[in-house]
TORGUKE-946239 format. One record per residue: x, y, z of N, C-alpha, C in turn; residue in three letters. Coordinates in steps of 0.02 Angstrom, whole numbers. Last residue first. Layout:
<nodes>
n.x | n.y | n.z | ca.x | ca.y | ca.z | c.x | c.y | c.z | type
X | Y | Z | X | Y | Z | X | Y | Z | ala $
...
</nodes>
This chain:
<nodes>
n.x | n.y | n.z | ca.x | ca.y | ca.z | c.x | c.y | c.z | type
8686 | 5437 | 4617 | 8622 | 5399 | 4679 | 8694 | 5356 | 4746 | unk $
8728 | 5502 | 4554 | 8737 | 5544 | 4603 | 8679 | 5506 | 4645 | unk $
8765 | 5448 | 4406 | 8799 | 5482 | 4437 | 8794 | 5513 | 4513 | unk $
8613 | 5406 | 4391 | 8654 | 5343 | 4421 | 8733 | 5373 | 4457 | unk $
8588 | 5512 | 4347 | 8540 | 5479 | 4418 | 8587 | 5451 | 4436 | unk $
8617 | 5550 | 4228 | 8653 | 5569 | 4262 | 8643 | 5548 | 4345 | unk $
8514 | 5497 | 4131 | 8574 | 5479 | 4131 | 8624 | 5488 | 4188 | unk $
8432 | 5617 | 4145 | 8408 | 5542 | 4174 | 8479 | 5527 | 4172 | unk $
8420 | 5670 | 4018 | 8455 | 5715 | 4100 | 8463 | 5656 | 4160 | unk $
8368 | 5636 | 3922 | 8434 | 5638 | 3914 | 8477 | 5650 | 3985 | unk $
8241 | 5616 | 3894 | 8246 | 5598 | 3953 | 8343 | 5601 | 3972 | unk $
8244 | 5574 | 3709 | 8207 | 5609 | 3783 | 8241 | 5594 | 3830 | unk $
8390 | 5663 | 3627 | 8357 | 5590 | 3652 | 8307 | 5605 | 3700 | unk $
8472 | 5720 | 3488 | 8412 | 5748 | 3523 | 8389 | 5648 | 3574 | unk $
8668 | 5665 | 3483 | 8588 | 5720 | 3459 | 8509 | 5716 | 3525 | unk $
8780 | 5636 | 3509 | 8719 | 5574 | 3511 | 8656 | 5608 | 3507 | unk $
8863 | 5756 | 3501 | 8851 | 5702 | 3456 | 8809 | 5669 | 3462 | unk $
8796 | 5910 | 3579 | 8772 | 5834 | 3594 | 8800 | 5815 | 3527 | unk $
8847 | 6064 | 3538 | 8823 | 6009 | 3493 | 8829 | 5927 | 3525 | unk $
8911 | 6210 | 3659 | 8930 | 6133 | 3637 | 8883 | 6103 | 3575 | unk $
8967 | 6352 | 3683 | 8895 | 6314 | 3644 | 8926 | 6262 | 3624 | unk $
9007 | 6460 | 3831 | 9032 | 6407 | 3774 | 8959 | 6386 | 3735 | unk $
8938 | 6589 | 3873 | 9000 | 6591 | 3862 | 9014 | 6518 | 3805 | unk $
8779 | 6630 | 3899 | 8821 | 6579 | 3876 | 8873 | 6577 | 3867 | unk $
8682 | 6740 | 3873 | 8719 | 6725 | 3954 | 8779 | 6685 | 3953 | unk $
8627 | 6794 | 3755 | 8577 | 6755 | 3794 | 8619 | 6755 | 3863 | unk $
8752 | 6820 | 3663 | 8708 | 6869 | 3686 | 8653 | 6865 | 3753 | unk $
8792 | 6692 | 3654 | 8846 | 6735 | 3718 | 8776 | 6809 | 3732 | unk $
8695 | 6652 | 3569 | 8700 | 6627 | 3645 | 8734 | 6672 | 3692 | unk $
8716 | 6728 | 3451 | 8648 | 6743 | 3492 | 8647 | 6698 | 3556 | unk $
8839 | 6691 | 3432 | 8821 | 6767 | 3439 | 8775 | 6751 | 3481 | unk $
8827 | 6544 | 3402 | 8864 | 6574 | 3452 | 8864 | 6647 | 3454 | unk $
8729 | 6575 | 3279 | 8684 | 6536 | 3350 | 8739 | 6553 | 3425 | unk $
8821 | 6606 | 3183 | 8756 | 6649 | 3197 | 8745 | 6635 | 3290 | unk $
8909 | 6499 | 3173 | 8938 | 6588 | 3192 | 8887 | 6631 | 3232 | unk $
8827 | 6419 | 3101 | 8847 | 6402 | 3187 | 8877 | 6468 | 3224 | unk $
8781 | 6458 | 3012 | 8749 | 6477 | 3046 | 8767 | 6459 | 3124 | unk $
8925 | 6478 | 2931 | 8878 | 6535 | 2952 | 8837 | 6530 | 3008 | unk $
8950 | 6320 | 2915 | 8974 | 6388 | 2969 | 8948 | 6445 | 3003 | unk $
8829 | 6211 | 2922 | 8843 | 6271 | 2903 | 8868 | 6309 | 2956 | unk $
8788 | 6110 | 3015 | 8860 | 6101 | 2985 | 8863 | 6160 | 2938 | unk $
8670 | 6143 | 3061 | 8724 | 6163 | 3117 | 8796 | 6150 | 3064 | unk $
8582 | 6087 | 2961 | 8587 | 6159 | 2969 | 8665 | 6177 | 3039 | unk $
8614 | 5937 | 3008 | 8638 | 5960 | 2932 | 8637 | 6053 | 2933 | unk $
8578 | 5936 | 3130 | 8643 | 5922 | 3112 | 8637 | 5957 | 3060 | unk $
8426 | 5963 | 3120 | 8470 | 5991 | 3153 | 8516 | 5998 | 3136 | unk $
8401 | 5808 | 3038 | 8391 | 5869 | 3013 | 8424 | 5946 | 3034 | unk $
8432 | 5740 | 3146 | 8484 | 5734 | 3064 | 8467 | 5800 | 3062 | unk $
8396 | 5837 | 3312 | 8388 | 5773 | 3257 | 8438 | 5797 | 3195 | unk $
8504 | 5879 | 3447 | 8445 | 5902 | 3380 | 8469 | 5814 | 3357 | unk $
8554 | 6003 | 3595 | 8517 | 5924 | 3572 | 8483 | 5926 | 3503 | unk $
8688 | 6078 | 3656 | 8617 | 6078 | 3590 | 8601 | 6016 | 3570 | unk $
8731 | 6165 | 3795 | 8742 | 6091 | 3731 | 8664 | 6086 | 3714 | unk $
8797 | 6292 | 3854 | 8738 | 6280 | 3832 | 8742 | 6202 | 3785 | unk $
8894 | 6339 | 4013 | 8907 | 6302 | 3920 | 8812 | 6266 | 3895 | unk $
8904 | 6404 | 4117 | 8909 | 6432 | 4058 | 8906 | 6412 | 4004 | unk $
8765 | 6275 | 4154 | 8831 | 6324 | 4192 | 8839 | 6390 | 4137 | unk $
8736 | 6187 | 4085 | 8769 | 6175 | 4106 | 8809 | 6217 | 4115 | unk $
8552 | 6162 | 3979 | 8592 | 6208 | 4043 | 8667 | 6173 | 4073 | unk $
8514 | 6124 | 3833 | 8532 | 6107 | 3914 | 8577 | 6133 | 3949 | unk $
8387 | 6141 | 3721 | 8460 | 6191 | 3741 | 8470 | 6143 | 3821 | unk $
8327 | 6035 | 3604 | 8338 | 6044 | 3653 | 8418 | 6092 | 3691 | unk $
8226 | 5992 | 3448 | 8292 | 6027 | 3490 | 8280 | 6034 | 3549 | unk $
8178 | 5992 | 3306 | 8174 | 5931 | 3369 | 8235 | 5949 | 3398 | unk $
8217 | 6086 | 3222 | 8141 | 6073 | 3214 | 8151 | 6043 | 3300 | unk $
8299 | 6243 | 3141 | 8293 | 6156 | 3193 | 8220 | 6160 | 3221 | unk $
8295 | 6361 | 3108 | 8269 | 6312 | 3066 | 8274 | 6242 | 3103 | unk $
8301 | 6464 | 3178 | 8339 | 6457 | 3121 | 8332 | 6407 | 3068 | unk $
8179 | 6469 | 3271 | 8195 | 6521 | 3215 | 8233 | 6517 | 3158 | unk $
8240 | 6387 | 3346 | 8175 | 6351 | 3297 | 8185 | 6375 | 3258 | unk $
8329 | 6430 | 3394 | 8361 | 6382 | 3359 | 8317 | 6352 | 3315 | unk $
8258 | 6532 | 3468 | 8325 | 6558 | 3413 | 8341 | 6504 | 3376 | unk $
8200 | 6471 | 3580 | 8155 | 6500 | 3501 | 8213 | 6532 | 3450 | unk $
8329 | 6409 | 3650 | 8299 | 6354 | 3578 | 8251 | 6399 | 3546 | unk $
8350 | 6542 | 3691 | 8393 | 6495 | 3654 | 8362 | 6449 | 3603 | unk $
8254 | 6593 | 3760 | 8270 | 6609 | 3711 | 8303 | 6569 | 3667 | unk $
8223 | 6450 | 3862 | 8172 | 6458 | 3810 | 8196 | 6523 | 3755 | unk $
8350 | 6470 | 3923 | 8335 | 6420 | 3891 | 8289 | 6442 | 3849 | unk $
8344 | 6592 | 3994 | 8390 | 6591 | 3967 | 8393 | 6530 | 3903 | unk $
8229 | 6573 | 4057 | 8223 | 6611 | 4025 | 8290 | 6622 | 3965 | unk $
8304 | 6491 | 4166 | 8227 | 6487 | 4132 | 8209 | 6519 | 4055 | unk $
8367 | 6587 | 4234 | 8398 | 6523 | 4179 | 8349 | 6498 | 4149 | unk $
8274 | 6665 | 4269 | 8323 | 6700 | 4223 | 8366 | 6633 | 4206 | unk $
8212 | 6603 | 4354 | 8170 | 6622 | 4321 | 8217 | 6634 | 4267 | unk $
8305 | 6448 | 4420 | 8270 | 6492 | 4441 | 8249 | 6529 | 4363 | unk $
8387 | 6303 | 4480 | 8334 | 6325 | 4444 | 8297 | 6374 | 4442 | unk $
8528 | 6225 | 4519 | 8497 | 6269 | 4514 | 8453 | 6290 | 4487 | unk $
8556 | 6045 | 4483 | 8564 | 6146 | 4465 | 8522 | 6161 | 4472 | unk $
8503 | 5939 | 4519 | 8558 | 5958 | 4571 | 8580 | 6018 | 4550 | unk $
8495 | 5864 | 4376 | 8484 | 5839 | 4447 | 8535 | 5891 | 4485 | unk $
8525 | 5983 | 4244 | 8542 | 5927 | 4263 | 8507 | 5934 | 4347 | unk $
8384 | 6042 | 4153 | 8433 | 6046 | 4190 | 8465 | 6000 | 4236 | unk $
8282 | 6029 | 4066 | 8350 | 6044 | 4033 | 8417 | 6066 | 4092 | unk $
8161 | 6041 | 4132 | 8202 | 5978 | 4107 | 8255 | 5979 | 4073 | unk $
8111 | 6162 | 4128 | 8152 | 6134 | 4185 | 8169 | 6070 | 4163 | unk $
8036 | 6197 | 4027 | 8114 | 6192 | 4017 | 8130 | 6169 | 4077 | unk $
7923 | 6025 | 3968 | 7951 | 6088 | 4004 | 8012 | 6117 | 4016 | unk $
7946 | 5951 | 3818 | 7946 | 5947 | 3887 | 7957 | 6003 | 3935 | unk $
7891 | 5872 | 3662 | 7899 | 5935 | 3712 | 7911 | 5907 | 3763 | unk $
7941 | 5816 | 3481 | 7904 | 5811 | 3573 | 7920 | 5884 | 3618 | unk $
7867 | 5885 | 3364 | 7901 | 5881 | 3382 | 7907 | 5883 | 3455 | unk $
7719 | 5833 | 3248 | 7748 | 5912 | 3282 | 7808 | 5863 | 3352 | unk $
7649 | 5755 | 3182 | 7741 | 5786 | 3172 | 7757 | 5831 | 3216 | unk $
7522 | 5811 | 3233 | 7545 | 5723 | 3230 | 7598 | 5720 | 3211 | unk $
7469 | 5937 | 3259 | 7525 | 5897 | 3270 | 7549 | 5823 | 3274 | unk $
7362 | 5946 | 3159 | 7427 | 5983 | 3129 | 7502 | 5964 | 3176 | unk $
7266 | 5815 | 3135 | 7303 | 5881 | 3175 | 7358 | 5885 | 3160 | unk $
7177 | 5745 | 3067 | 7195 | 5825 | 3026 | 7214 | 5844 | 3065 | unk $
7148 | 5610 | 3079 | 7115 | 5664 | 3109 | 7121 | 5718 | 3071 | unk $
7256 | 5545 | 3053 | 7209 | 5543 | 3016 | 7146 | 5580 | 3030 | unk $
7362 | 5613 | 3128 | 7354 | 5629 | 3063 | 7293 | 5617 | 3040 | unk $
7338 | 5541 | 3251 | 7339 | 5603 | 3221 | 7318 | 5633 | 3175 | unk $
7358 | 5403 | 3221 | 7291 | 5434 | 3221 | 7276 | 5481 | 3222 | unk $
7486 | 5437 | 3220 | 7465 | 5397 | 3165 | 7395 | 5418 | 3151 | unk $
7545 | 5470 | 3346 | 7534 | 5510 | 3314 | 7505 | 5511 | 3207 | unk $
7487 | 5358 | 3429 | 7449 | 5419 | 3428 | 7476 | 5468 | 3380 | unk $
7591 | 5264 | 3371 | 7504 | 5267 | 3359 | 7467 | 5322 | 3358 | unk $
7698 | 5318 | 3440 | 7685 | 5318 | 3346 | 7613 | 5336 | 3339 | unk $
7669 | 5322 | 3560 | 7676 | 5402 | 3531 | 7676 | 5379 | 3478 | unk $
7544 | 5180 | 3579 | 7606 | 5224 | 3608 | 7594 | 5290 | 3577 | unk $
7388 | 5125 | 3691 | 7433 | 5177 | 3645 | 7507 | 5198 | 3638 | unk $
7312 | 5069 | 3774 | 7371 | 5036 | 3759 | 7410 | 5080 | 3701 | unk $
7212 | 5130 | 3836 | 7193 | 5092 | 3784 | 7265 | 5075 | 3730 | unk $
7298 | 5166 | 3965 | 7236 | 5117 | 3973 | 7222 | 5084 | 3892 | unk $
7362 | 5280 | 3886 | 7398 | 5222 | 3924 | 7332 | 5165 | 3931 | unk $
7257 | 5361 | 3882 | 7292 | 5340 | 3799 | 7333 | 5276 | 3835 | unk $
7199 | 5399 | 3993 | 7161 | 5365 | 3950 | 7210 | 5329 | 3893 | unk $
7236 | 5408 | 4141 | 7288 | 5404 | 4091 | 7254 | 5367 | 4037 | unk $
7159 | 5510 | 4273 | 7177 | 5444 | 4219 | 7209 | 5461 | 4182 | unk $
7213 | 5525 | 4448 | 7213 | 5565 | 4391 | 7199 | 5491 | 4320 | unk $
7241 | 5496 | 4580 | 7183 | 5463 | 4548 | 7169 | 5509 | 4487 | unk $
7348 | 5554 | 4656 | 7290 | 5554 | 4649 | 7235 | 5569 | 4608 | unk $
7448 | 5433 | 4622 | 7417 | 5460 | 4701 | 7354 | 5512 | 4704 | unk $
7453 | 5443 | 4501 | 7428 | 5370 | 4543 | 7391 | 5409 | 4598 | unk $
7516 | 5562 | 4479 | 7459 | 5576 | 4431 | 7409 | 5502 | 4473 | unk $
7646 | 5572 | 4560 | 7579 | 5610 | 4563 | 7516 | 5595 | 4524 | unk $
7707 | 5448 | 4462 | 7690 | 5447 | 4527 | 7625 | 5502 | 4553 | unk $
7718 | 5526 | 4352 | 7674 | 5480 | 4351 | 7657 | 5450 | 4425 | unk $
7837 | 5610 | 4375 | 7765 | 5639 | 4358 | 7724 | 5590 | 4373 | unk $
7944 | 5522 | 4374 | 7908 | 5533 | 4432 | 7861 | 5580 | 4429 | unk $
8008 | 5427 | 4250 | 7948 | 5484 | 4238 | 7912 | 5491 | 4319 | unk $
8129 | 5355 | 4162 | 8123 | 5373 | 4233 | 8048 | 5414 | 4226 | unk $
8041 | 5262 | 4043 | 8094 | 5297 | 4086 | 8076 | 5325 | 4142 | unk $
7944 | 5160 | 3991 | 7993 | 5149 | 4006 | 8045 | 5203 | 4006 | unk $
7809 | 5214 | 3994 | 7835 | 5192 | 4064 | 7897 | 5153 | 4048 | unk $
7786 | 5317 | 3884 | 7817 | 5332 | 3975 | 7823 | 5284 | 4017 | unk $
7745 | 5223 | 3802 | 7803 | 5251 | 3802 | 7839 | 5281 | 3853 | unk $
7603 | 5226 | 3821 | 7620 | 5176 | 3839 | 7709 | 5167 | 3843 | unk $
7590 | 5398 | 3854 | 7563 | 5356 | 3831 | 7588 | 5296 | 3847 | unk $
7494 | 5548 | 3955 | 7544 | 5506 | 3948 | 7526 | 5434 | 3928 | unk $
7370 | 5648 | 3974 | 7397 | 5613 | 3924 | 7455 | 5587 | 3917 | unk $
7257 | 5650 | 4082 | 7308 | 5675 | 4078 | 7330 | 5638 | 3998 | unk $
7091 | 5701 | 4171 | 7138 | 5657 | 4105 | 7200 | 5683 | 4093 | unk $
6978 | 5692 | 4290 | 7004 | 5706 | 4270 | 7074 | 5677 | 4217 | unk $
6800 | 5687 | 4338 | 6858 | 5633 | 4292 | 6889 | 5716 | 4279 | unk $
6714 | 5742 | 4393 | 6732 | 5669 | 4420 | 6800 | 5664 | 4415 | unk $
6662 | 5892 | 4419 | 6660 | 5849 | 4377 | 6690 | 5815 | 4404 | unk $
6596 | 6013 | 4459 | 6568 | 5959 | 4467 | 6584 | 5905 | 4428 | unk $
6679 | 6130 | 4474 | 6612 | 6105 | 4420 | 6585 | 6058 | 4431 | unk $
6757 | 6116 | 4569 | 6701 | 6158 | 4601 | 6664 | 6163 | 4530 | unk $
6813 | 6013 | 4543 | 6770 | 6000 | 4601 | 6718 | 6034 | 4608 | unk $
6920 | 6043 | 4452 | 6848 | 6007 | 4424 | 6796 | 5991 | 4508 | unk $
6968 | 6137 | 4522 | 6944 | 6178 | 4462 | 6897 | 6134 | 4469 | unk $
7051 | 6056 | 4579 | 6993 | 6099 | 4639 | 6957 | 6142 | 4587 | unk $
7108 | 5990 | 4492 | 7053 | 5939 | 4550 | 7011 | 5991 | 4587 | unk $
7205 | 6073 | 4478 | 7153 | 6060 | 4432 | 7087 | 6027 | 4462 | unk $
7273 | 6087 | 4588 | 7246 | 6134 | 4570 | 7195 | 6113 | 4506 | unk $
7340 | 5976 | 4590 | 7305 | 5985 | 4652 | 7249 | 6038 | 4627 | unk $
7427 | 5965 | 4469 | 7350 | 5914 | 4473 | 7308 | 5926 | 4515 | unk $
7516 | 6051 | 4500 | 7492 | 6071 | 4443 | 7417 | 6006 | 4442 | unk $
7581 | 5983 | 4612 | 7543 | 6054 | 4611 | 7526 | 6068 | 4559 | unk $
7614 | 5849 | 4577 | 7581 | 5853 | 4605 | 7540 | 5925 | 4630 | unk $
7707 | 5910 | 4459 | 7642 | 5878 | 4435 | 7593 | 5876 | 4496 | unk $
7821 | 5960 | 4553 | 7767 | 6003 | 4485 | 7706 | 5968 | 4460 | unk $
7845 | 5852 | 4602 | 7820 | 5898 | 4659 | 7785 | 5954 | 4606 | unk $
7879 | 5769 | 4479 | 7822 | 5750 | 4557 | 7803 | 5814 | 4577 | unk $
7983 | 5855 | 4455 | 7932 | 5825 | 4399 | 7878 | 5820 | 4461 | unk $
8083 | 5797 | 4547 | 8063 | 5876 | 4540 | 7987 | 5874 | 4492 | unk $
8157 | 5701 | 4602 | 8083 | 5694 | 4574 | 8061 | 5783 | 4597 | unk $
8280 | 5757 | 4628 | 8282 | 5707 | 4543 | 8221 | 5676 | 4540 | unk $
8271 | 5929 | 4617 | 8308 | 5853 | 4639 | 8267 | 5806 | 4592 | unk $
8312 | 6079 | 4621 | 8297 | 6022 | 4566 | 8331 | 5950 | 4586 | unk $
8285 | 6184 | 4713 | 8354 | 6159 | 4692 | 8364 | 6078 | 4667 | unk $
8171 | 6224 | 4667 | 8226 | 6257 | 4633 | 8269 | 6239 | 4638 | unk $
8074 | 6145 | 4754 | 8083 | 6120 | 4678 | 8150 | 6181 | 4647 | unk $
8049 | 6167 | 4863 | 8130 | 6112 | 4852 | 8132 | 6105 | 4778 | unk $
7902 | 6201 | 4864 | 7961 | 6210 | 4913 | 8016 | 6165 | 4904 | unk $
7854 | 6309 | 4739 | 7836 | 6254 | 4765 | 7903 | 6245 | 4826 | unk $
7885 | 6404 | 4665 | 7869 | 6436 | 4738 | 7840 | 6373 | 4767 | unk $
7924 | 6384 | 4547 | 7973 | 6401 | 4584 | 7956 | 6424 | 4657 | unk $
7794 | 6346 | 4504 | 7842 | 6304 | 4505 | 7893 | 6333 | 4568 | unk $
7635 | 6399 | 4478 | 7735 | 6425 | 4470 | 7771 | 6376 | 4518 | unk $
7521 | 6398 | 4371 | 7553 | 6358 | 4435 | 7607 | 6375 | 4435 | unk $
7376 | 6438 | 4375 | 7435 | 6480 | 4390 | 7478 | 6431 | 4406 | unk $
7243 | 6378 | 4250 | 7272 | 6381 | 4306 | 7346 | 6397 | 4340 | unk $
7131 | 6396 | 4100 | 7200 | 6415 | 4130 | 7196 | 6416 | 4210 | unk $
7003 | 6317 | 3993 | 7033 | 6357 | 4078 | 7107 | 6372 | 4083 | unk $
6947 | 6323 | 3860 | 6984 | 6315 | 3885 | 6990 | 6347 | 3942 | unk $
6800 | 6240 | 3768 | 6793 | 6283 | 3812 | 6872 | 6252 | 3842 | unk $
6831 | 6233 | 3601 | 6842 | 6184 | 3644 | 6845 | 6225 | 3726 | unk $
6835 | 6264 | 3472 | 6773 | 6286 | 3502 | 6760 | 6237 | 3555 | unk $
6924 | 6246 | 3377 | 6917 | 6181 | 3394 | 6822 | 6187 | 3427 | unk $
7002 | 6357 | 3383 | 6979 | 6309 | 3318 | 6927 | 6245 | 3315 | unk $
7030 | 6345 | 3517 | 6976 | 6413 | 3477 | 6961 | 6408 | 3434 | unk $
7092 | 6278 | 3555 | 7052 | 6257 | 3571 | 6983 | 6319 | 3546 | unk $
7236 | 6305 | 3471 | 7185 | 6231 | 3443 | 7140 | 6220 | 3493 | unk $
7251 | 6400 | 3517 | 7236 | 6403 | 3435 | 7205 | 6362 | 3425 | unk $
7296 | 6366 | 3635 | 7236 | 6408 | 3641 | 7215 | 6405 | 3554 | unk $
7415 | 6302 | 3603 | 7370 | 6268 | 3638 | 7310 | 6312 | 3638 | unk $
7502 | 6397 | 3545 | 7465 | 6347 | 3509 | 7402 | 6304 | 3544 | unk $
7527 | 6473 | 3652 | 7478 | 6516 | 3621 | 7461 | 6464 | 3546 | unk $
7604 | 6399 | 3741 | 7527 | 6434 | 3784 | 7497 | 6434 | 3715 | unk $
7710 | 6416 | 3647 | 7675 | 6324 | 3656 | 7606 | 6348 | 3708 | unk $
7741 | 6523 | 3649 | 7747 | 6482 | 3604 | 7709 | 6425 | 3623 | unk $
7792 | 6540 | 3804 | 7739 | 6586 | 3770 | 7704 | 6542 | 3720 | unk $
7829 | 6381 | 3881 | 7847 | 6438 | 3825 | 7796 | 6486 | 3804 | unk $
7834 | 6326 | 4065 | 7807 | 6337 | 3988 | 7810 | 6405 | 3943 | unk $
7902 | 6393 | 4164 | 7921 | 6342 | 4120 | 7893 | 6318 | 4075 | unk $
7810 | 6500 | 4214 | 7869 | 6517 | 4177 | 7908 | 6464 | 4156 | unk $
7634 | 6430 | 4179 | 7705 | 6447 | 4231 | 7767 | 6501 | 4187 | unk $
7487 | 6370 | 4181 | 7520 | 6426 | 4165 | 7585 | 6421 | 4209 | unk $
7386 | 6242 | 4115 | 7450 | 6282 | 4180 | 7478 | 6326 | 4158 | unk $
7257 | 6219 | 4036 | 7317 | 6212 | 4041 | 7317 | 6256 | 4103 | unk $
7112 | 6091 | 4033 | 7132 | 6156 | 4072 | 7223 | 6136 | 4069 | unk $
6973 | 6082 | 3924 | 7046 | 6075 | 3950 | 7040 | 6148 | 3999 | unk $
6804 | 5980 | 3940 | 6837 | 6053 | 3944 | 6912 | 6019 | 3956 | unk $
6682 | 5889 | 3880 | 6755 | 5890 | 3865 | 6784 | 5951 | 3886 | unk $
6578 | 5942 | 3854 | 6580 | 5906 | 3914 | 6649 | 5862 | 3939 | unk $
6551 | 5963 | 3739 | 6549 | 6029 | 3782 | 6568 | 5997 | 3869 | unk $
6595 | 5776 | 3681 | 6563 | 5869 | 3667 | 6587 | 5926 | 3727 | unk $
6618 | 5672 | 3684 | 6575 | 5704 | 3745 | 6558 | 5775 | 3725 | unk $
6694 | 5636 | 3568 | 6630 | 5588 | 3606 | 6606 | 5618 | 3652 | unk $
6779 | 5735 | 3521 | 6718 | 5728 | 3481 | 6668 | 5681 | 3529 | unk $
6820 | 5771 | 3657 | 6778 | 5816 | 3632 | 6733 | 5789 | 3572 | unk $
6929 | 5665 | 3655 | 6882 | 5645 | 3687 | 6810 | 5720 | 3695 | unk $
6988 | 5677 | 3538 | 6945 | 5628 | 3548 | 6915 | 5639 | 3601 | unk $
7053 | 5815 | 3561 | 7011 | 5814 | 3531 | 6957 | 5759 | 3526 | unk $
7125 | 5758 | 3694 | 7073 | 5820 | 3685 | 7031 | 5842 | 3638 | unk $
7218 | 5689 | 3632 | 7170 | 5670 | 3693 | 7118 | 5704 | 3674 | unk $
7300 | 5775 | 3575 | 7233 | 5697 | 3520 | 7189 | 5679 | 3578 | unk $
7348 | 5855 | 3638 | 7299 | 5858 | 3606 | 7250 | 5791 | 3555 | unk $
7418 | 5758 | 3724 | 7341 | 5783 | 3765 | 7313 | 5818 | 3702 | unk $
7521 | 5708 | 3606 | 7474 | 5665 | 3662 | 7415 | 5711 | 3684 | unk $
7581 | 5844 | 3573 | 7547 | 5764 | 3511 | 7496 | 5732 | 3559 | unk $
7541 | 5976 | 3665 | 7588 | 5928 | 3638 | 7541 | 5882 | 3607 | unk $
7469 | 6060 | 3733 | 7454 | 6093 | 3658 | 7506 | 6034 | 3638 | unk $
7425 | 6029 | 3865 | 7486 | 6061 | 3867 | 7489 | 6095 | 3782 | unk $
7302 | 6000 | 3955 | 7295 | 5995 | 3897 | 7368 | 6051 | 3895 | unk $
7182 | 5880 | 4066 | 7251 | 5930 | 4067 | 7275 | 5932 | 3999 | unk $
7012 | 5881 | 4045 | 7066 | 5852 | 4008 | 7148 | 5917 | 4014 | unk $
6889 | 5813 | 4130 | 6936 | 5880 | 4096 | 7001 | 5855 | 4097 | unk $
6731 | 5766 | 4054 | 6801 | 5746 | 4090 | 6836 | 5832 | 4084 | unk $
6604 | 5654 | 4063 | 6610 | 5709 | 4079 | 6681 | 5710 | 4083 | unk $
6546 | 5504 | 4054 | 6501 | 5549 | 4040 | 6546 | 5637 | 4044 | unk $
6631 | 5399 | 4038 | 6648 | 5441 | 4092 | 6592 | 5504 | 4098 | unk $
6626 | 5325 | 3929 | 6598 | 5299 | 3992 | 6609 | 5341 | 4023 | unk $
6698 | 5394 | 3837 | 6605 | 5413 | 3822 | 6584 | 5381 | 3886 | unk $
6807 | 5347 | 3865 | 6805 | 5425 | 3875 | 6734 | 5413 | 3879 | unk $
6801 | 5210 | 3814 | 6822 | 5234 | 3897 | 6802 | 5300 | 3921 | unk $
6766 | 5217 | 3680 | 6724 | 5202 | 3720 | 6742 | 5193 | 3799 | unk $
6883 | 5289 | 3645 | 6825 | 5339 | 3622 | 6794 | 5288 | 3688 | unk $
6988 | 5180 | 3661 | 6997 | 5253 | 3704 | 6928 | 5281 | 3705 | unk $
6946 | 5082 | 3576 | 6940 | 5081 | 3638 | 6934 | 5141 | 3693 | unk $
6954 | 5139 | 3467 | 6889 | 5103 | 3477 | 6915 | 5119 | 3543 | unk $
7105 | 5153 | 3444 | 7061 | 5204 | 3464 | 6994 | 5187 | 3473 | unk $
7121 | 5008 | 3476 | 7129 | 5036 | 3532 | 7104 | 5110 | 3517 | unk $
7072 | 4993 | 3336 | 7045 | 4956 | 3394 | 7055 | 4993 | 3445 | unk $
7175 | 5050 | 3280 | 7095 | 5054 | 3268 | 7058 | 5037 | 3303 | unk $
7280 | 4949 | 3304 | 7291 | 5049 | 3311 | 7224 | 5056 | 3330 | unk $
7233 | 4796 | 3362 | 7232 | 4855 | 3320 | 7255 | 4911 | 3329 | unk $
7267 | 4724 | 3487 | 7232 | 4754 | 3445 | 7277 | 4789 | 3416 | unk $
7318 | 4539 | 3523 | 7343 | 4607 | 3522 | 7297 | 4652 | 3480 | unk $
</nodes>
């Protein structure tokens, strides 16, 4: 079995075999360690390219550009809207697929018309135990999964993080907001939108590892300890039910079993 050390040995000398890559780059723990390793071994020959949609947060566009302007990491942007893909609004349960497979189609025609080979995604040895039909698109076509290949999970990577100096090796997982909606709701711009106010109100207040999930009129709040302990102040639970009914929300539930990935998964087995 290797090393942490080893397997970053390993990643650096997979990436430096590729002479050239572009690296899908969201500003999360995974594609940015990607992105920086594989910039220190290839240099200028390392480009990212994020997606642009309305399921990614202003907030999370404008860290990902911080750390490639810090970084002096040439970044692309590509359009991808989601909601004009065909079946993805009424969110079936490989909705992920049909967004990854249009968010990779479009990168492939970015690196074609540079001339480049390799394209990189960053999912780690941790995705393959849940549901993840992203990963299906990424097989079909021929996208790599460098941190998976050199056997990485999310500790590791965010171990080697740190020893790097990125500021996200704590930084708290992400996932697009369309994942906050159960298999089978509805998905459009203004619930969209209804989510990403909600949780920047809940960062704002001080929850770090949160999630808002859509259920109709009732919003339920996914958080870590830390979460909990600010939600058991009255005040501020008074606060957060103002600023939801303000958002669209009529009820605000609190998940007991707090923040989990893939929490929406659960419900597959309800409706297979």
């Amino acid at each position: 079995m290797l090393t942490i050390h080893q397997k970053g040995d390993k990643l650096q000398e997979n990436l430096r075999s590729l002479k050239s890559v572009i690296v899908a780059f969201s500003g999360g723990v995974d594609s940015t360690f990607l992105l920086k390793t594989a910039h220190d071994v290839l240099g200028e020959n390392a480009v990212a390219v994020t997606g642009r949609s309305c399921s990614f947060p202003v907030r999370e566009l404008n860290e990902a550009v911080r750390f490639t302007k810090d970084h002096q990491i040439e970044h692309v942007f590509v359009d991808s809207e989601e909601l004009a893909i065909d079946g993805f609004s009424q969110n079936p349960p490989n909705r992920c697929y049909l967004c990854k497979k249009e968010l990779f189609t479009k990168i492939i025609s970015f690196a074609e018309s540079r001339g480049v080979p390799h394209i990189a995604e960053g999912s780690n040895t941790d995705d393959d135990g849940d549901y993840r039909p992203g990963l299906q698109a990424v097989r079909e076509l021929g996208i790599l999964s460098p941190l998976r290949q050199a056997e990485l999970s999310k500790n590791e990577i965010r171990e080697l993080s740190g020893e790097l100096g990125l500021s996200t090796w704590d930084k708290p997982s992400f996932a697009c907001l369309a994942s906050r909606f159960p298999y089978g709701e509805n998905i459009n711009r203004e619930r969209l939108l209804m989510i990403d106010q909600a949780e920047q109100f809940l960062l704002d207040t001080g929850l770090r590892q949160v999630r808002v999930r859509y259920h109709g009129n009732l919003a339920r709040i996914e958080t870590d300890d830390t979460g909990f302990g600010i939600l058991l102040d009255q005040a501020q639970r008074e606060r957060i039910h103002k600023r939801f009914r303000e958002i669209g929300f009529t009820y605000v539930a609190v998940d007991v079993l707090g923040y989990r990935t893939g929490s929406m998964n659960e419900t597959l087995k309800l409706i297979e």
